[in-house]
C-alpha positions in Angstrom: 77.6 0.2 9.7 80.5 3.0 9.5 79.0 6.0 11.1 79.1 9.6 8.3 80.9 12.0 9.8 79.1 15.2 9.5 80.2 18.8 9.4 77.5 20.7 11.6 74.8 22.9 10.0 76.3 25.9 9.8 79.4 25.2 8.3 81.5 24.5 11.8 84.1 22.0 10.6 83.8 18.9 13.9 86.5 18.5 15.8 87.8 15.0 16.1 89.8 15.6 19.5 88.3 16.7 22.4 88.6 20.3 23.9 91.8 21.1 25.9 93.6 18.1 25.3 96.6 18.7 27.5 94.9 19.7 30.5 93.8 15.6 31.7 93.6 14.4 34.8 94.4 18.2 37.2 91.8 19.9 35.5 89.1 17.0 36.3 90.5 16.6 39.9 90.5 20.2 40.5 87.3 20.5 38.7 89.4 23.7 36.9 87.8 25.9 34.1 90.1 28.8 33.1 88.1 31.6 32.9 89.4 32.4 28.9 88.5 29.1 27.8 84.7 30.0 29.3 83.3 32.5 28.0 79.8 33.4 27.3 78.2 36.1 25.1 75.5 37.6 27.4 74.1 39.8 24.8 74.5 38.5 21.5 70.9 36.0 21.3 71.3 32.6 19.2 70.1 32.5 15.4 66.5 31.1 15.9 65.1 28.9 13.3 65.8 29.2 9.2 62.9 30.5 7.8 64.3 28.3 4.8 64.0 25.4 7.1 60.3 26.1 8.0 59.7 26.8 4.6 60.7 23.5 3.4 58.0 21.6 4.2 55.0 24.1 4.3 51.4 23.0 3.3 51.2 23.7 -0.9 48.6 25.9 -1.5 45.4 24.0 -1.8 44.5 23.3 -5.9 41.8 25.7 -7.5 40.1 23.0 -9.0 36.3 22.6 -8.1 36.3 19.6 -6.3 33.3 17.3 -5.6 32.2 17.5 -2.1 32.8 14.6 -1.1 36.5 14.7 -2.1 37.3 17.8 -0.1 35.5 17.0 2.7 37.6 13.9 2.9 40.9 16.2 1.9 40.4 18.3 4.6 39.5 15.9 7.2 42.7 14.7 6.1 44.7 17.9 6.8 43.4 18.5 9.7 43.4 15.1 11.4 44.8 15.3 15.3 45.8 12.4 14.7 48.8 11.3 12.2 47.7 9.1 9.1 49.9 6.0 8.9 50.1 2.7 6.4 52.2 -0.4 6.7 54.9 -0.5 4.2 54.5 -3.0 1.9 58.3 -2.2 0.3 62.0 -3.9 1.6 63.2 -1.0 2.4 62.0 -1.1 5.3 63.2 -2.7 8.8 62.9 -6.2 7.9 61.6 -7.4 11.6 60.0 -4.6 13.7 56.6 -3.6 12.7 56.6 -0.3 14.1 59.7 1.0 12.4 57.6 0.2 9.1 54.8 2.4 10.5 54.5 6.0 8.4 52.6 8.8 9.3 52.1 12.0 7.3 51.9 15.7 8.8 49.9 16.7 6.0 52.8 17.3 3.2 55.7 14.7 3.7 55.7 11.2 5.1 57.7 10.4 8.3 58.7 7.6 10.2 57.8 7.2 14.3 60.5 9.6 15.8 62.2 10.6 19.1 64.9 13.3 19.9 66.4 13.1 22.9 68.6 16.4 24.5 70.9 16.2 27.4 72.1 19.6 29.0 74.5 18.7 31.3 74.2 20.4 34.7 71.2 21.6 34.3 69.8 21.2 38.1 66.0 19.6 38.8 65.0 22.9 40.6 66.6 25.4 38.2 63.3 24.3 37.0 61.3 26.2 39.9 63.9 29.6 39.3 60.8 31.6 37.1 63.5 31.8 34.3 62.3 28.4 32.3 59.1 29.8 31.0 59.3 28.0 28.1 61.1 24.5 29.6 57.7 24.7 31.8 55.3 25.4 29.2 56.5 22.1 27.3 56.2 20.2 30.3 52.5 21.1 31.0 51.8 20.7 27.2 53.7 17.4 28.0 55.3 16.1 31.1 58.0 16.5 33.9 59.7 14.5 37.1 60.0 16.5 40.4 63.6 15.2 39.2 65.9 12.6 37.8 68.1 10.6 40.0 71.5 10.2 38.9 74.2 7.3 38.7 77.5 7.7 41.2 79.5 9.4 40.9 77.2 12.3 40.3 79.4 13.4 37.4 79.2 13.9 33.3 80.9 10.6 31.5 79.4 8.3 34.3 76.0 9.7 33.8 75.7 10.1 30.0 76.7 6.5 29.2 73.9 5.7 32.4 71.5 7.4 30.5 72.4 5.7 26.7 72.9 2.6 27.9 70.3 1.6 31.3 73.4 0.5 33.6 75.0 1.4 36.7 78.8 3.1 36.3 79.8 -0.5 37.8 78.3 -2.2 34.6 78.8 0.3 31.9 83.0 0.4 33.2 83.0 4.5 32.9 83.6 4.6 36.6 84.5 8.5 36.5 85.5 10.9 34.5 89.2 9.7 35.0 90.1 6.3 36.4 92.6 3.9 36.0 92.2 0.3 35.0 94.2 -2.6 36.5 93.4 -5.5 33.9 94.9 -3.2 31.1 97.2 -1.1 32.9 95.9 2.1 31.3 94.0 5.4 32.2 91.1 6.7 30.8 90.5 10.0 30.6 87.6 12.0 29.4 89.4 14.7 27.2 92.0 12.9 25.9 90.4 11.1 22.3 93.1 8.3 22.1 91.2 7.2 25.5 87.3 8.3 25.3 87.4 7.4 21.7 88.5 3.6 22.7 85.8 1.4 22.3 87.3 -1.3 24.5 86.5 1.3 28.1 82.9 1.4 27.1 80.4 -1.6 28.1 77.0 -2.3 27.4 74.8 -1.3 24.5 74.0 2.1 23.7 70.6 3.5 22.7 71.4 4.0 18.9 73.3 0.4 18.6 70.0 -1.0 19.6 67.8 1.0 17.2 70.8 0.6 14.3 70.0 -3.4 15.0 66.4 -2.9 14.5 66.6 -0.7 11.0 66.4 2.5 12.8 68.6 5.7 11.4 70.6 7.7 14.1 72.4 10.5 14.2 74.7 11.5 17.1 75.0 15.4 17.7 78.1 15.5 20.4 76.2 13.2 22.6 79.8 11.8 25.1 80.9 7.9 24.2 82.5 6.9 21.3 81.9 7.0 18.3 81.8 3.5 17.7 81.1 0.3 20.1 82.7 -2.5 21.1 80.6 -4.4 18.2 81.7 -2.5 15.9 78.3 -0.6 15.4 78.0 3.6 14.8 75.6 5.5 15.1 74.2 7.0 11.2 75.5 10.4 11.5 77.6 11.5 13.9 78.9 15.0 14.5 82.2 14.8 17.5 82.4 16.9 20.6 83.6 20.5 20.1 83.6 23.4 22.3 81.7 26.6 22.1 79.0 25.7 19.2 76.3 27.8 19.7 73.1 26.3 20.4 71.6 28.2 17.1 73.9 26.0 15.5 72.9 22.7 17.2 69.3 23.6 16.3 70.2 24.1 13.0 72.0 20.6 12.9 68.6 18.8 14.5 66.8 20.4 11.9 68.6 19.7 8.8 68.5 16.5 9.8 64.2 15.9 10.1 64.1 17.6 6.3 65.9 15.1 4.7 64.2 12.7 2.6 62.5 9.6 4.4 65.1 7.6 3.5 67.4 9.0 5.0 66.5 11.2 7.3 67.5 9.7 11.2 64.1 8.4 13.3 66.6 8.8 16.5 68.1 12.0 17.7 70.8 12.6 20.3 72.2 15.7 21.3 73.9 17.8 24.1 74.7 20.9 25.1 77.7 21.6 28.0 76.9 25.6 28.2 75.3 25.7 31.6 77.3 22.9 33.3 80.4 25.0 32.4 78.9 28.0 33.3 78.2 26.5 37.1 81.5 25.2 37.4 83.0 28.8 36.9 80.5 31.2 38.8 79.1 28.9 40.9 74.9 27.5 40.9 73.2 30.3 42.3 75.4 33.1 39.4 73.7 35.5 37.3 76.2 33.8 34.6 73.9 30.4 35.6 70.7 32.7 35.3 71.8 34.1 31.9 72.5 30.4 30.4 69.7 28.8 32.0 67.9 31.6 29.7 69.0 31.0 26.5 69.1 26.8 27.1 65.2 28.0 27.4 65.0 30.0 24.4 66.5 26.7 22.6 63.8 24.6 24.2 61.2 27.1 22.6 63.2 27.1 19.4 63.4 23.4 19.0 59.6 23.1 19.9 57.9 25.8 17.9 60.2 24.5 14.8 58.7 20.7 15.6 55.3 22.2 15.9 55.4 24.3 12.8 56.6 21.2 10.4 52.9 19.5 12.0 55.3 17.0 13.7 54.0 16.8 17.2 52.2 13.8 16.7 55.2 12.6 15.5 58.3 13.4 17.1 59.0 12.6 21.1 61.2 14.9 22.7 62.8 14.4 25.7 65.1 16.5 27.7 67.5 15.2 30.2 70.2 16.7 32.5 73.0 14.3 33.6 73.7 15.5 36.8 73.0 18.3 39.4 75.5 21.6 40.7 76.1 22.4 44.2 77.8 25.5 45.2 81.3 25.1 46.2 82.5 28.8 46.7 83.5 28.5 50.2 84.1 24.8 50.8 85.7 23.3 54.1 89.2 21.8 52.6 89.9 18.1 53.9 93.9 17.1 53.9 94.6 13.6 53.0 98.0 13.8 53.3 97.8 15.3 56.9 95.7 12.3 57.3 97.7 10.1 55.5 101.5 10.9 56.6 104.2 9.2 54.9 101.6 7.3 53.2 100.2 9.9 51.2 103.6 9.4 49.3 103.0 5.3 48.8 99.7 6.5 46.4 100.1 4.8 43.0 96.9 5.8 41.2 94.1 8.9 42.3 90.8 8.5 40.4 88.1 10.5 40.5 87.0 14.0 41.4 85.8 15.3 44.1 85.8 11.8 45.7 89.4 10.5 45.7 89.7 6.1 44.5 93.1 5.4 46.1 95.1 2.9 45.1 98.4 1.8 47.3 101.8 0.8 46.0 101.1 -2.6 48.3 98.4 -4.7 49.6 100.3 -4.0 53.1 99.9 -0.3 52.4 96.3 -0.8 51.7 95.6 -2.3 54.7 97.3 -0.2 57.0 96.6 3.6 55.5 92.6 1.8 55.3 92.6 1.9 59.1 93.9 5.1 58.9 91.0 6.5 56.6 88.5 5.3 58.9 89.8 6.6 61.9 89.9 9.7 60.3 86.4 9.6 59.3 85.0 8.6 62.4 86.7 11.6 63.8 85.9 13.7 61.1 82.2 14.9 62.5 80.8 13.6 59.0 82.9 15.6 57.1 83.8 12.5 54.6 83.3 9.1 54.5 85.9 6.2 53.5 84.5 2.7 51.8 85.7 -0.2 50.2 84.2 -2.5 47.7 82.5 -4.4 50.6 81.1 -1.0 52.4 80.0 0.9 49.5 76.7 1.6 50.0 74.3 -0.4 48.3 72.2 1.8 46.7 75.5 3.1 44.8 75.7 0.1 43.0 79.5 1.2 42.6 81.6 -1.8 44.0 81.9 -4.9 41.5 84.0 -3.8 38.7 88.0 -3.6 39.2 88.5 -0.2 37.7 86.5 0.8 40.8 89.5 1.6 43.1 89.4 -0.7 45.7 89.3 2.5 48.7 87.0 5.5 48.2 87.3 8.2 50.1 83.7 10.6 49.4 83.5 13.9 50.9 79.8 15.4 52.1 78.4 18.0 50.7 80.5 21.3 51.5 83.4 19.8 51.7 86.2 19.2 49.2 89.4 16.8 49.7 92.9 18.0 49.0 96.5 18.2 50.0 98.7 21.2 51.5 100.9 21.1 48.2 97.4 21.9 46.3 95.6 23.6 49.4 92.6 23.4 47.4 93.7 26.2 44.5 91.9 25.8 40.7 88.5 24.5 42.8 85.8 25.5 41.2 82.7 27.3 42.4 80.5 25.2 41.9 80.9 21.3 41.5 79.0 17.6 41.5 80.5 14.4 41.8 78.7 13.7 45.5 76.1 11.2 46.7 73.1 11.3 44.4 71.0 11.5 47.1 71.4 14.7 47.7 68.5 17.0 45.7 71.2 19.3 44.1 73.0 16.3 42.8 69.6 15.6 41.1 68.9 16.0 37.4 65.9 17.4 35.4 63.7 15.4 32.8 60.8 17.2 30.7 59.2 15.3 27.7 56.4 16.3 25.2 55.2 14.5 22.0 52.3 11.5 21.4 53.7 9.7 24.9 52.7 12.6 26.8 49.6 12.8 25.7 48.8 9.3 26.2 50.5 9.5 29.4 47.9 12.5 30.4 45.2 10.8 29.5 46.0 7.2 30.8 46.2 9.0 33.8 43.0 11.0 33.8 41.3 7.6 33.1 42.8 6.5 35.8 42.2 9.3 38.4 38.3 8.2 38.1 38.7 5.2 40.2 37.4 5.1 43.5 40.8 4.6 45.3 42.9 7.2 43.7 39.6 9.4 44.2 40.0 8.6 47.4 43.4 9.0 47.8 43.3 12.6 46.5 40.4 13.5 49.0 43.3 12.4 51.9 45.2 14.8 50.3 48.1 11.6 49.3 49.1 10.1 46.4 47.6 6.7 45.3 50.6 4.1 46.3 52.2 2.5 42.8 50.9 5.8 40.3 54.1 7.3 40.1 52.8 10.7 40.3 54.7 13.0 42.8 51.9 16.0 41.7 48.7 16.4 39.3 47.9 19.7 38.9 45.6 20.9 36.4 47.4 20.3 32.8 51.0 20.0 35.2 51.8 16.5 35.1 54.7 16.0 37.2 56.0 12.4 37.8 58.1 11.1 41.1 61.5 10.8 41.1 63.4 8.2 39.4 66.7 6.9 38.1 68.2 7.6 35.2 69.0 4.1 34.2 64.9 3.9 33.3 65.7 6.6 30.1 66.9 3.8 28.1 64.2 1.5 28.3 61.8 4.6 27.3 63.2 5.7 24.2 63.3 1.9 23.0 59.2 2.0 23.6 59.1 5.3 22.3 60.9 4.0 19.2 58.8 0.8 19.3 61.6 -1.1 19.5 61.2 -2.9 22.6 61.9 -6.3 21.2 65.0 -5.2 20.2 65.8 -3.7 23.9 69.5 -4.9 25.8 69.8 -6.0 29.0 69.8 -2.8 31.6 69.8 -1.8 35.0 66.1 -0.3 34.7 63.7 -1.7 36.3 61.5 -4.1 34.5 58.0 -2.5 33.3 58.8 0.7 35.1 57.1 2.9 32.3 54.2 0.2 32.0 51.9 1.7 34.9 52.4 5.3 33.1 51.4 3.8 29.6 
């Protein structure tokens, strides 16, 4: 179905080209934000929920009627149930093949459909977490649940990640190989700003989360979320709201909202939104900023926002949220500079196509020149002291999973952390101070997930069930975590889960969505959420 393109909340037209348009592929390889296209109000606090909007589904006041007492008692068991009433629906309206998306539940006024919102705040660090300035990102979490972090895709960077996280697969399945990249079979360059390239269908594989729950009968709506707006199949999400710059999280919530008090008919069962704030705010001060600290703030205060608004409607029974971070920040204010064409010579010159940022995909004007400036590379990085390393499609590490796909440029060269690769013409000028992109093994290339709704509670007390055998009893008395729980800490109501990939996220919100049946083929690893549920 054709997606309805909506104007946000509060009145902010969408743009339907991305943010600064002419600045491509420099700004990406230099990871450059002018400081006039980045600026954040420090004072000024977001709008917090309409009171309208929380008015419009408030309890009626209760009839004055004297009712038997058997019929209130029943009435207010009703009301007050923890636990959501739900009915099968008998009508063809609904999804014609998955039972649980004919499920409805009531929070006491208005009926709902099984729901799940998932928000993505890009760059928003696993131990930002752990910085005392997330009281209310933590409070969710122990009312809910939390990984010690989330392990991205390579290249540690935005595109990559986000289509990783809608679609299960690896950069070398889903084809966005980085934020920039150039592909031999069509001769053309993708670039993540430019809408006559992130908007073409044809550079995105696999299936994304809302194609799958379209398929199975499921509304969606799209807040901003990066991919296309439409798929190779032809398939859009619902609603769908395109990528603009500097909309304030106030009106975001606003969006989310207006969208769960529609009518049941058409209001979505699947929300996706994100938020750039923070990952532009550690690009241009840097991870460890007060700018980063301020931000970090009021992506909290939207967290609390969002919740108390969910809790106030009676929809926490209801409603699944999960929040997700693409990627990590490291800080790059005083990097080590790397020359490639010092290393390179005359062959820095015989480079046909750069990809990538802050690793460099070369690609030579020969297969002769390959060879030979290849040699070069690794002599270099052997000499280096580990300052980068240089790989082909045959020596990429493993664990990358970033080698069989041809818009992978068949030489990588990948800097460690601290330092950054440039050229003397350049002499690394426009760098950022702070940056991703590197191995994702590295903690501060690591991502944040926090989720609270029904699945955390069963979660919780799966676990707690659990936790009374004599082995994991056992295995708390050593003071170690029972082998195959997945726990990396229980403390008290503070569930926190060990690490994992973010290619697991899809196969989640398809089980939150009870729409497993329905589920693509992914990268995630088969019955991964299984031992939690």
């Amino acid at each position: 179905m054709k997606a309805e393109y909506m104007k946000l909340a509060k009145g902010a037209g969408p743009s339907r080209h991305m943010a600064n348009v002419d600045s491509d592929e420099e700004e990406e390889r230099k990871a450059l934000i002018a400081p006039d296209e980045r600026k954040f109000d420090e004072d000024k606090p977001y709008r917090p929920t309409d009171e309208e909007d929380a008015a419009e589904l408030e309890v009626p006041p209760r009839s004055r009627r004297r009712l038997t007492w058997i019929v209130l008692l029943f009435s207010l068991l009703l009301i007050s149930a923890a636990i959501p009433v739900r009915r099968l629906l008998s009508s063809s309206e609904s999804a014609p093949n998955s039972p649980a998306t004919q499920l409805l539940y009531s929070n006491g006024t208005h009926e709902f459909r099984k729901s799940a919102l998932i928000v993505s705040i890009d760059g928003l660090r696993a131990d930002y977490l752990d910085r005392g300035l997330t009281p209310h990102l933590l409070a969710i979490s122990k009312d809910g649940l939390r990984a010690k972090s989330m392990k991205p895709v390579f290249p540690t960077l935005t595109f990559p990640n986000h289509w990783a996280l809608m679609t299960g697969l690896y950069a070398e399945s889903h084809g966005i190989v980085a934020n920039n990249f150039w592909d031999p079979s069509t001769g053309r360059e993708f670039h993540y700003n430019r809408i006559d390239a992130s908007w073409n269908s044809s550079w995105w594989y696999g299936e994304p989360m809302w194609e799958t729950a379209e398929r199975a009968g499921v509304v969606t709506a799209n807040l901003m979320w990066p991919g296309p707006p439409e798929t190779r199949t032809g398939t859009s999400p619902t609603y769908f709201v395109p990528w603009k710059d500097k909309v304030s999280l106030g009106t975001k919530l606003d969006q989310i909202l207006s969208w769960i008090d529609l009518p049941l008919e058409k209001r979505p069962q699947f929300i996706m939104a994100y938020e750039p704030s923070l990952d532009q705010a550690g690009h241009l001060a840097g991870p460890k900023s007060s700018l980063v600290n301020k931000v970090l703030k009021q992506v909290d205060i939207f967290a609390r926002d969002l919740h108390d608004a969910i809790e106030a409607r009676n929809l926490t029974d209801i409603f699944d949220i999960v929040f997700v971070s693409d990627h990590g920040m490291t800080d790059m204010s005083h990097p080590e500079l790397v020359y490639v064409d010092d290393i390179l010579g005359e062959g820095f010159e015989r480079i046909e196509h750069e990809d990538g940022w802050p690793a460099m995909g070369l690609r030579f004007q020969s297969k002769a020149d390959e060879a030979r400036y290849l040699a070069v590379l690794l002599e270099a990085a052997a000499a280096s002291g580990g300052k980068f390393d240089v790989y082909t499609h045959d020596t990429m590490p493993q664990r990358w999973h970033f080698a069989h796909n041809e818009r992978i440029a068949p030489i990588y060269v990948v800097p460690r952390m601290g330092y950054a690769l440039t050229n003397r013409i350049e002499n690394g000028a426009g760098m950022s101070k702070g940056n991703h992109g590197y191995d994702n093994d590295y903690a501060s290339m690591h991502a944040m997930f926090v989720a609270h709704g029904p699945f955390s509670s069963v979660v919780k007390a799966i676990e707690a069930e659990r936790a009374k055998s004599p082995a994991r009893r056992l295995a708390a008395l050593s003071g170690r975590a029972a082998e195959g729980a997945g726990w990396h800490s229980v403390v008290g109501d503070a569930y926190v889960m060990e690490t994992f990939e973010n290619v697991q996220i899809y196969n989640l919100m398809m089980k939150l969505l009870g729409i497993e049946e329905y589920a693509a083929p992914t990268n995630g690893t088969a019955g991964f959420w299984d031992r939690y549920f």
